[in-house]
C-alpha positions in Angstrom: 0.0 0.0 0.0 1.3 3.5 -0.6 0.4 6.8 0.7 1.2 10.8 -0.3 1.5 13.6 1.9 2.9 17.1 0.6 3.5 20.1 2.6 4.4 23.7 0.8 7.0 26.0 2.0 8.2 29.4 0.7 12.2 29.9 0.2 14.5 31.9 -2.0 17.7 31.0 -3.8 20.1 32.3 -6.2 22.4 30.9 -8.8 25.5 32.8 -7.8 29.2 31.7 -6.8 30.8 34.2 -4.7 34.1 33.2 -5.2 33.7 33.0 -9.4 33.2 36.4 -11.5 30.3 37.8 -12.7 31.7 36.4 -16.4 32.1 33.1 -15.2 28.7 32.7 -13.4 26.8 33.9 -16.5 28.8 31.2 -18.4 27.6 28.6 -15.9 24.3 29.1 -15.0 23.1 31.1 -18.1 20.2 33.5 -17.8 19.4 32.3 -14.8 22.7 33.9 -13.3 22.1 36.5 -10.8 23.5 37.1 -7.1 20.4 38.5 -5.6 17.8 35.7 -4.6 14.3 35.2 -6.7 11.5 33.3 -5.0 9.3 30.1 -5.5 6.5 28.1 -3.5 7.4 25.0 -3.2 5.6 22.1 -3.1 6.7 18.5 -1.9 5.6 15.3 -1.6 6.7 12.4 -0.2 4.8 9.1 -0.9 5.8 6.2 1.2 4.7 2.5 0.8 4.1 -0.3 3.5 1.9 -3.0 4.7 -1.4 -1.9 6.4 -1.6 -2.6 9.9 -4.7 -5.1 11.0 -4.9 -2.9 14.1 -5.3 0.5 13.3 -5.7 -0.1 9.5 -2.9 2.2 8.7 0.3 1.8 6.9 1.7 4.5 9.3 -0.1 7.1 11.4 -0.8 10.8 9.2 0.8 12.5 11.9 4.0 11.1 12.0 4.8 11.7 8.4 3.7 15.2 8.9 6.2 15.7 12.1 9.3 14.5 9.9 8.0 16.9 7.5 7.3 20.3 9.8 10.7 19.2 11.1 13.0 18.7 9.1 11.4 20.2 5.6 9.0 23.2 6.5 11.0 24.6 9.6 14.3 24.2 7.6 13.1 26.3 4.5 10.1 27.9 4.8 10.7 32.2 5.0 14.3 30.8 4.6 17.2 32.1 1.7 18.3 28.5 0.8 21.9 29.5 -0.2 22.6 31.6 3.0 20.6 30.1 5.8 21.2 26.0 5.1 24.5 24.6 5.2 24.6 22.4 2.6 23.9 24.9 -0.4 27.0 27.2 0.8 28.8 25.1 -1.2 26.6 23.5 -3.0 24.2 25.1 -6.2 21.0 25.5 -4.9 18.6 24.1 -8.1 15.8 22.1 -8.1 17.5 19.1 -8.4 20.0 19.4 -5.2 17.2 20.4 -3.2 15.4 17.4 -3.9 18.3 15.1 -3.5 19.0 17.0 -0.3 15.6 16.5 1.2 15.6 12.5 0.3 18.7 12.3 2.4 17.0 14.0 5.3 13.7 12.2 4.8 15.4 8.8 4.3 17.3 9.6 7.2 14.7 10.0 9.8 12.9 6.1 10.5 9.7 5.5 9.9 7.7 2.8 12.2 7.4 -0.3 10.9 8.3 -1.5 7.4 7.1 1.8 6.2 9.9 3.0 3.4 9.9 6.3 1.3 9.5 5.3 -2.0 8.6 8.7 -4.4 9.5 12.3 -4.0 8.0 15.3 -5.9 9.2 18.7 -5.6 7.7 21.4 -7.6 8.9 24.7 -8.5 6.1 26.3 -10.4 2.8 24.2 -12.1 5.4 24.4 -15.1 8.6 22.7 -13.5 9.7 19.6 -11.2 11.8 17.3 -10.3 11.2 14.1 -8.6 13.3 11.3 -7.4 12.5 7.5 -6.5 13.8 4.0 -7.2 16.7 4.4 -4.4 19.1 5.6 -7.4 21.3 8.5 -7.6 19.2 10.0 -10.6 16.6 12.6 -10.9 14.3 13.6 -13.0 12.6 16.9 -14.0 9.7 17.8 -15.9 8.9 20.8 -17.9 5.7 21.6 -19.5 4.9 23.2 -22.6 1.5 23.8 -24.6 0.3 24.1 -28.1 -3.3 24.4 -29.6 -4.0 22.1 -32.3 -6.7 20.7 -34.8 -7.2 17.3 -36.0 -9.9 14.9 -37.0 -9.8 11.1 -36.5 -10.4 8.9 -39.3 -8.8 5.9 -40.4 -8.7 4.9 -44.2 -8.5 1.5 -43.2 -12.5 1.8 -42.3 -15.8 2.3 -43.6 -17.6 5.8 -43.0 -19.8 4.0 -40.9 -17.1 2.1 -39.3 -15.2 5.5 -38.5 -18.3 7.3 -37.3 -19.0 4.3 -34.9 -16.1 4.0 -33.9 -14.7 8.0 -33.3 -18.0 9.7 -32.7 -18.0 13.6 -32.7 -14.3 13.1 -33.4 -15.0 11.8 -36.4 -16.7 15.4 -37.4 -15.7 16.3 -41.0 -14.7 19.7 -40.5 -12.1 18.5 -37.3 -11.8 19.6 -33.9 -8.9 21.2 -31.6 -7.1 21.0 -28.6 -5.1 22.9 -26.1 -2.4 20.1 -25.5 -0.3 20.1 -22.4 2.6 18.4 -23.1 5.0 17.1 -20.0 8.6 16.3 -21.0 10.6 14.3 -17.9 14.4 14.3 -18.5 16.5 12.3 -15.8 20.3 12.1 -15.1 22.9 13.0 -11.8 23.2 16.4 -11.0 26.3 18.3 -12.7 28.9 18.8 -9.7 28.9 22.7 -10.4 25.5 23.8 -11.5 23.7 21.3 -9.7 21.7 20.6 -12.9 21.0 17.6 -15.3 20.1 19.8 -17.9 20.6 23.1 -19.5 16.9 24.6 -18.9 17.3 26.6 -21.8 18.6 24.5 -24.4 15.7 22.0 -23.6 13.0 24.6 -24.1 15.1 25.8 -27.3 14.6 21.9 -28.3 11.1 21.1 -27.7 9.9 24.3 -29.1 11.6 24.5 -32.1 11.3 20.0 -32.7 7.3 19.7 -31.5 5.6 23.0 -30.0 6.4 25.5 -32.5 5.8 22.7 -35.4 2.3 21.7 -34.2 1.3 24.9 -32.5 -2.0 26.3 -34.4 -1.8 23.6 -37.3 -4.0 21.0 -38.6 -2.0 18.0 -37.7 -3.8 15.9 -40.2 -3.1 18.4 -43.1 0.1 20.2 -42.2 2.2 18.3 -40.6 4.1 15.5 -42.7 5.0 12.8 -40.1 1.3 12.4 -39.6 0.0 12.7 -42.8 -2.6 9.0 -43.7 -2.1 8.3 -40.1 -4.9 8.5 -37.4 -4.1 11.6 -35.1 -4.6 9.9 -31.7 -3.0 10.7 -29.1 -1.7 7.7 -28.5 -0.1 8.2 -32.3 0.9 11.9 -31.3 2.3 11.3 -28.1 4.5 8.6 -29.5 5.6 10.2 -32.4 6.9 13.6 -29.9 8.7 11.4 -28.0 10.3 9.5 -31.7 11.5 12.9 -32.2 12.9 14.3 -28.8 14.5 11.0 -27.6 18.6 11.8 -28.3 17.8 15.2 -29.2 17.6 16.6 -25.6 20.9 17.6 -24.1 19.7 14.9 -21.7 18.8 11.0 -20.8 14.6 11.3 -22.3 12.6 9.4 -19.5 8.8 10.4 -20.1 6.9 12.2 -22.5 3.3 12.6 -20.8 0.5 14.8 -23.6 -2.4 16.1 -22.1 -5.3 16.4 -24.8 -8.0 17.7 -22.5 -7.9 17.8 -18.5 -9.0 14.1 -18.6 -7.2 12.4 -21.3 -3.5 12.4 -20.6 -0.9 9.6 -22.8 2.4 8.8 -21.8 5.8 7.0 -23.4 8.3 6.3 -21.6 11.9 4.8 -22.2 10.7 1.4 -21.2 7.8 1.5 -23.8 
């Protein structure tokens, strides 16, 4: 059985070294280089996983995972200026990923009752960026999202009109139909010893927009795009085909590729697929 819990704290960081010129910090953190600190509110989760107790029906009592977490998470950052006020990140960059890999080391530190283990976390910068971590390896991941708007009709040449009506519905309509697609991409590797990063944020981006959200953004996919051209538009075929295409193009080890067509529907390919 598993179980969540998050908790949200406030904290600011910068991506400065003191000891390294202004020069040299714009070379290695990019436009992201500044020495005063910018803000976020985080959110973190921590899922954990265990057999439920016949007595109290519980894998581990709520409360105890939220003390380790107003402990050692919340009461560590929250109000706090990560670089200055936690020891670690004097000497260590202060991104995304090294927090994360920081705070599994002081969740997975503390016990937990029974044979309750951590098995997941999830930090998230903003609704846009994340990392997570789980699997007891080194590596982490991070997500970035992106979205495009998009027509398409579904019909397969394969079938009868009737067939394709039956089978498609309103997406079947002659005329097409659109979509504002959300589309995740998860990138995992160890943090670079410097930056504290597994990927440039800004090549990425420069990648996915140019490769997929720029291509498909505000075209028919049926009509104007080539790849897709006497193929049926699924998702499933979409989703599949954007992760044919970013998959040893991202300055980075492609994990996940999750599209979200509507708020309900959401596809996923992953390395393992």
């Amino acid at each position: 059985m598993r179980m969540m819990r998050k908790v949200s704290f406030s904290s600011g960081h910068r991506y400065w070294v003191p000891a390294l010129t202004e020069v040299e910090n714009r070379e290695l953190f990019g436009e992201w280089a500044s020495p005063f600190n910018h803000g976020h509110n985080y959110v973190f989760e921590v899922t954990v996983e265990g057999p439920t107790d016949p007595v109290t029906g519980m894998i581990v009592n709520i409360k105890r995972i939220d003390d380790v977490l107003k402990a050692e998470v919340v009461r560590a950052f929250d109000g706090k200026s990560i670089n200055d006020e936690i020891a670690f990140f004097h000497s260590n960059a202060s991104s995304l990923e090294n927090i994360i890999r920081y705070l599994h080391g002081v969740i997975t530190v503390t016990p937990l009752p029974g044979d309750v283990r951590v098995t997941h976390l999830r930090l998230e910068e903003m609704p846009t960026l994340w990392a997570e971590w789980g699997g007891g390896q080194p590596m982490v991941s991070l997500t970035r999202t992106y979205e495009f708007a998009a027509s398409h009709r579904l019909h397969s040449p394969l079938l009868s009109e009737a067939e394709n009506i039956f089978l498609y519905g309103k997406c079947n309509n002659l005329a097409g139909h659109g979509h504002n697609y959300v589309l995740e991409v998860t990138v995992r590797g160890i943090p670079d010893a410097r930056t504290g990063m597994i990927v440039d944020l800004t090549k990425l981006d420069e990648i996915v927009e140019r490769t997929v959200v720029n291509r498909y953004d505000h075209k028919n996919l049926d009509i104007d795009i080539a790849e897709f051209m006497g193929r049926v538009t699924t998702s499933e075929v979409v989703s599949q085909e954007i992760f044919n295409r970013l998959v040893g193009a991202v300055p980075a080890e492609l994990e996940r590729v999750r599209l979200w067509e509507t708020a309900r529907n959401m596809f996923e390919v992953t390395s393992a697929t």
